[in-house]
N, C-alpha and C positions, 0 to 999 in steps of 0.2 A: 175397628179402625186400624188400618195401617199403618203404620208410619215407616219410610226406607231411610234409614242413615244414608250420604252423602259423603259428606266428607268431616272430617276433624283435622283442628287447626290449635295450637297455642298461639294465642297473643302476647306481643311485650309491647313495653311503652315504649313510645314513640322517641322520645329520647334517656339515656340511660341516667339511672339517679345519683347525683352525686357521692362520693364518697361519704362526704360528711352527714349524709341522711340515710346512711344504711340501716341504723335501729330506729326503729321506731318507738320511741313509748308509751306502751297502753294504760292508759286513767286508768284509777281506781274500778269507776262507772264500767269500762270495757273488762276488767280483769273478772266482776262478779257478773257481768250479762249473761256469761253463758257461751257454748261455742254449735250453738244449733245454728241450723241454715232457715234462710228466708227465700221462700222462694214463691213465685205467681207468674202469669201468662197474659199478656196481651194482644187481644186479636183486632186486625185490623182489615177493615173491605178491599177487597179489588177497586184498585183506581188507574186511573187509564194514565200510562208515564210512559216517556221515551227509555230510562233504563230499560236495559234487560235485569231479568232476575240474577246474573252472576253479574252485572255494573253494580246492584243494589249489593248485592252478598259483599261486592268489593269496597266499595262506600263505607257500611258498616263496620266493617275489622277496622279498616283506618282510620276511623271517626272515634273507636275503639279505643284503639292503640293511644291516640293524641289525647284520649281521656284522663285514661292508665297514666298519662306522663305527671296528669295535672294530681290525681289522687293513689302517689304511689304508693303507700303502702297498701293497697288491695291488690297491687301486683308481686306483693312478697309474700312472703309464708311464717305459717309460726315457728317462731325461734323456740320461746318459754313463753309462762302466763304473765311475766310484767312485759315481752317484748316480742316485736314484727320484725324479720330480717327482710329488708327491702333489698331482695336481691333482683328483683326485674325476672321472675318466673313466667308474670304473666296470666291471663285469664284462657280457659278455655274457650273455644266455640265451634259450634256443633252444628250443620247444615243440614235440613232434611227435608222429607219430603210426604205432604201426608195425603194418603190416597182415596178423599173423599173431597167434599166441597164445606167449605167454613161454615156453611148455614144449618149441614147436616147435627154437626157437632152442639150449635149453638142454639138449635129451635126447642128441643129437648136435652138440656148439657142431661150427659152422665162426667159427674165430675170422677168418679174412680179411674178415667183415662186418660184426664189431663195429663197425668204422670208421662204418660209415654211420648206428649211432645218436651219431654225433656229428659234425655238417659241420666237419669239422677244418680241411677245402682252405682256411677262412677267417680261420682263429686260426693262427697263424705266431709263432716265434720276434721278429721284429722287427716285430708285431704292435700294436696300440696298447691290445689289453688284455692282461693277466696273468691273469684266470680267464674261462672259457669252460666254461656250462652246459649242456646237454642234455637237457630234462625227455622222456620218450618216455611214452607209454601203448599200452598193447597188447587187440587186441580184446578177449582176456579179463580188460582189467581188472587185468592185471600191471601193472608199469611199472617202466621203467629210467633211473637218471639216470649221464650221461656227464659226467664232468668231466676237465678242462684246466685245468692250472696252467707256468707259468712257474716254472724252476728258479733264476731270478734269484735271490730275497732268502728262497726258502723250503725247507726239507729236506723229505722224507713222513713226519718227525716232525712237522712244522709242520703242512702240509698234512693229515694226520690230527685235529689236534686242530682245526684249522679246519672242518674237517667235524661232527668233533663237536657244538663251538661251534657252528654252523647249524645242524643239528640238532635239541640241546636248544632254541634259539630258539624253533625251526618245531613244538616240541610242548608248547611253554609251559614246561618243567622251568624251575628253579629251579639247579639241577646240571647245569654245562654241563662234569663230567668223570666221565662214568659211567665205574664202572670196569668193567672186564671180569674174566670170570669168566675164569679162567685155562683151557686147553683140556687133558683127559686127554690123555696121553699116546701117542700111535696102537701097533701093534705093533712096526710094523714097524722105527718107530724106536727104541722100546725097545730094538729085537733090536739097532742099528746101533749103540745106546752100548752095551752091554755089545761088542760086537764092536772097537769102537775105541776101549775103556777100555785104560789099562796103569799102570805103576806112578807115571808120570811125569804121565799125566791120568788120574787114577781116575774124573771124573766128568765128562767129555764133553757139553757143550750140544746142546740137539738141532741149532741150527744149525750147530755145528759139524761135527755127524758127517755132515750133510745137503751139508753144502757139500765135505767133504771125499769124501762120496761120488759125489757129483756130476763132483768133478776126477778122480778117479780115472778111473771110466768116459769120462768127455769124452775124457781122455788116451788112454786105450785104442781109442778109437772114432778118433782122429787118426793112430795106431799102424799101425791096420787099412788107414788111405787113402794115407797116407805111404810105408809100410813098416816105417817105422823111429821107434823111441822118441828124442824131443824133449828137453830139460830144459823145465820148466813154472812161470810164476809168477800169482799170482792174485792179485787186488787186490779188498780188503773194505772197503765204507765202514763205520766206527765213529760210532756217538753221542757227543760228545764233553760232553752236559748233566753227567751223573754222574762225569764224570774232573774237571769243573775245580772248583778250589775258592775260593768254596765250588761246590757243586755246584749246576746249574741247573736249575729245575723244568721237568716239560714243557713247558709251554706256552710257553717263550722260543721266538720268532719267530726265524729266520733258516738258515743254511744251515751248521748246528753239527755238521761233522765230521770224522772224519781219516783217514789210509788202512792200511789195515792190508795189509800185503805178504807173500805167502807163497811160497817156492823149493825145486824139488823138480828135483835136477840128479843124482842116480843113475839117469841112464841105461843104465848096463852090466846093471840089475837084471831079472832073467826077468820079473817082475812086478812093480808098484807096492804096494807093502802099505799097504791100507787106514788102520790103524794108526800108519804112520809117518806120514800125509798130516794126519792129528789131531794127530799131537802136531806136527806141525813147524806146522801151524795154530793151534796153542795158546802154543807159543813167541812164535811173529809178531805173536800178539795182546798176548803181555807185551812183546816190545818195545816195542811200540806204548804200550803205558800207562806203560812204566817210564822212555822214553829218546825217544820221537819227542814226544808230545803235551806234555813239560815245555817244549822246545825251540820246539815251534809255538808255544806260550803266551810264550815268551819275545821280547824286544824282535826277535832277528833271523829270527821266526817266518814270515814274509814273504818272505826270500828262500831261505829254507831248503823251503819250499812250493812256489815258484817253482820249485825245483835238482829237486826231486820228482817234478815234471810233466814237466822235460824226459825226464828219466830215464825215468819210463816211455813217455813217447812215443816213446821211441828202443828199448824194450822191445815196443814194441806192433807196432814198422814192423821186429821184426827178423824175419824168416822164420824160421831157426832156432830158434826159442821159441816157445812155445806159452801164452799168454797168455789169461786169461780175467778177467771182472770183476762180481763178484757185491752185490746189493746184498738185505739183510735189510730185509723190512716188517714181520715178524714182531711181533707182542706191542704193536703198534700204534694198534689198535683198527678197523682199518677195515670189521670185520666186526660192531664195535658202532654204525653209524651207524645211529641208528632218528628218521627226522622224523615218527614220529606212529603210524606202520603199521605198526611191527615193524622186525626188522633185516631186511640183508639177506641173502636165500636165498645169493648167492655174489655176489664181488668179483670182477672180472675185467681183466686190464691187456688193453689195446686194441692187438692184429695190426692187420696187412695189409703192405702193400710198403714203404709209406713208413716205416711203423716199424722193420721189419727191416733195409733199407739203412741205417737211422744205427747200430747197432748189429753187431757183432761177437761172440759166444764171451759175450754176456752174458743172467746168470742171476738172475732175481728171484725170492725166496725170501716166501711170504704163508702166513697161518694159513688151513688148512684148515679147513672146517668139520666134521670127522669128526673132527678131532685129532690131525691129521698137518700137514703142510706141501705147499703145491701149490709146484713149482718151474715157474718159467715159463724156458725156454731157446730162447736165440736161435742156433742153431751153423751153419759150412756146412752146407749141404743131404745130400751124399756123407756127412759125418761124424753127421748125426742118421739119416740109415738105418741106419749100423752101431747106433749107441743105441739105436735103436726093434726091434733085432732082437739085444742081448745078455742072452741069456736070464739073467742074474747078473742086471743095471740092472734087467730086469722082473721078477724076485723080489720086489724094492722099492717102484716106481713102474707106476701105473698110466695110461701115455700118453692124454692127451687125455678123460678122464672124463664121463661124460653126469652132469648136473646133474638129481636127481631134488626135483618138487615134491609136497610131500603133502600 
C-alpha cells in the first residue's frame, strides 16, 4: 500500500485564548493517566457531493480550527505534569493520498499498515502537539481520517465528543451532540447474558459478559503455554461523569475516571466458570462505586490513587499473575462521526509494532457495526494462537473480519 504525502499544515484556533486561560490545570486524574497517545482511523465510502476533495480538505482545517478554539487547551503543549500552556500552537494535519481503493484495505484488513495512513514517526508523546490529523483520499474516492490525540488532559469520552464537535461544525449542524441510535443487540451476545446471568446478576451488561468472556479464554490460552492455571486480575477504566454528584454531562473535558479491579484466585478449579468471572466483575464494579470513587472524591483522593498505581505495577511485574487491562469505548459514539458524507463504514484502532510493544494483555472493547462488540486484543503471540484456535472463543468471535462495502 502506498500512501503519497501531500501536504502539512499546523492548525491554530480560530480565535486566540485569552490571556487569563494560558495555564491550564491538569487534575490529579490527568497528571497520573499517563502521556501515551490514542490514536485510530475512520474509514468512510465514496459518496457522491458537490465538494471537490480540496473544498472538503478546506471544510475540515476550519471546522478544525473553530473546534480548537472551543477546547483550547489540546491546542497548547506541555508546560509540566501539573500544567498545559495554552499557547495556540495548534494541531497538525496531514493530507494524503493512498494509492489503492478503500475496499482493498478493508475486505482483508492487514492491520500492521494502518500505521502508514498516519506518519505517526512524527507525533510523539513529548511532541509539541496534542492532536495530530490524517486526512487520506483513496483512488476510488473513499477516504480515511487518522487521528492522534494525547492522553494528557483528555479521556475517549472527551476525545469522542471532540470529534463529534468537529464534525457537526464541518456540516454546519446546529447539534453538535447527535445522539446515537442505540445498536440491536448481536446474538451472540444475547446468548452470553443469558449464559452469565444468575441469581446475584440477573442482568448482565453486554460489556460485561464481553469482558468476562474475553478473561476467561485469555486465561485459558495462558493455561495451555504455561501449563498451569495462574490467579488472574483485571483492571476496567470506569466513567466517573455519572458517579459524581452532581453528576457531570458528557462533554466535561478531562481524563474522568477510575479503575475498577477484578480477582479470580481459584486456581485449584478444573475450569473457570464463565458465570463466576460476571458476577465477581459485577461485585468489582459495586465496590468501585460504593467504596473506591467516594474516597478518590475525597480530600485524600490523591494519595489513595497514588498507593493504587503502585499496587498494580507491582501486580503487573509479578510473573505469577496474570494480569490484563481492558478499556470500554462502547456507547461512545465514535461510529456517529459524520462531517457531511455519512458516518463511518468502520472505526479502527491503529496496529503495527510500535503499538503492540507499549502495550501488554490489553483489550479494547468498540461498538460493532452489526450490533455486537469488536474486541481489539493485544496478547503474547504463543497465547493468541491458542485463542485463534479454541474452538469455544470461536463459537463467539469472529478473528480479524473483512469489512464489507455496499
Amino acid at each position: 500500500m502506498e500512501v503519497e504525502i501531500i501536504s502539512q499544515e499546523i492548525i491554530k484556533p480560530s480565535i486566540p485564548t485569552p490571556d487569563h486561560l494560558t495555564i491550564f490545570k491538569r487534575s490529579f486524574l490527568d497528571q497520573i493517566s499517563g502521556r501515551f497517545l490514542v490514536r485510530f482511523i475512520s474509514f468512510y465510502p465514496r459518496k457522491e457531493t458537490n465538494l471537490t476533495i480540496n473544498q472538503v480538505t478546506h471544510q475540515l482545517k476550519i471546522s478544525l480550527s473553530q473546534t480548537l478554539a472551543l477546547y483550547y487547551p489540546l491546542a497548547g503543549v506541555y508546560k509540566d505534569d501539573s500544567s498545559i500552556e495554552c499557547n495556540d500552537k495548534g494541531a497538525l494535519f496531514v493530507t494524503a493520498h493512498v494509492h489503492c481503493n478503500i475496499n482493498e484495505l478493508l475486505n482483508l484488513p492487514k492491520f500492521q499498515q494502518f500505521h502508514k495512513l498516519g506518519t505517526s514517526s512524527k507525533f510523539h508523546e513529548d511532541g509539541p502537539f496534542q492532536v495530530f490529523v490524517q486526512f487520506n483520499t483513496f483512488s476510488c474516492g473513499g477516504v480515511a481520517i487518522f487521528t492522534c490525540f494525547s492522553h494528557m488532559v483528555i479521556d475517549m469520552t472527551t476525545i469522542s465528543v471532540f470529534l463529534k464537535c468537529w464534525a457537526a461544525i464541518s456540516r454546519g449542524s446546529q447539534d453538535d451532540q447527535s445522539p446515537g441510535h442505540p445498536y440491536p443487540r448481536a446474538p451472540a451476545i444475547s446468548d452470553l447474558k443469558v449464559k452469565g446471568s444468575s441469581k446475584r446478576v440477573p442482568d448482565p451488561t453486554s460489556v460485561e459478559v464481553v469482558s468476562s468472556f474475553i478473561w476467561k479464554h485469555a486465561m485459558a490460552a495462558a493455561k495451555v503455554v504455561k501449563g498451569f492455571q495462574q490467579p488472574s486480575v483485571i483492571f476496567h477504566a470506569a466513567d466517573l461523569r455519572r458517579r459524581m454528584v452532581p453528576p457531570l454531562p458528557e462533554y466535561s473535558a478531562g481524563n474522568i475516571g477510575s479503575p475498577i479491579v477484578a480477582e479470580y484466585d481459584k486456581i485449584d478449579e478444573l475450569e473457570v466458570k464463565f458465570g463466576r468471572l460476571v458476577k465477581i466483575l459485577r461485585l468489582a464494579k459495586e465496590k468501585n462505586k460504593d467504596e473506591f470513587v467516594p474516597k478518590l472524591l475525597s480530600s485524600g483522593g490523591f494519595d489513595m490513587m497514588i498507593k493504587f498505581l503502585e499496587d498494580w505495577g507491582e501486580k503487573c511485574s509479578n510473573k505469577d499473575l496474570n494480569t490484563y487491562q481492558f478499556s470500554s469505548w462502547c456507547k461512545i459514539g465514535l461510529n456517529e462521526v459524520d462531517f457531511g458524507w455519512g458516518k463511518p463504514i468502520w472505526t479502527s484502532l491503529v496496529g503495527g509494532t510500535e503499538v503492540e510493544s507499549m502495550y501488554k494483555n490489553f483489550v479494547v472493547l468498540v461498538d460493532g457495526s452489526d450490533g455486537g462488540i469488536e474486541a481489539w486484543l493485544i496478547l503474547e503471540q504463543k497465547e493468541m494462537a491458542v485463542l485463534e484456535n479454541d474452538g469455544e472463543f470461536l463459537a463467539y468471535a469472529s478473528p480479524n473480519p473483512g469489512i464489507i462495502i455496499s
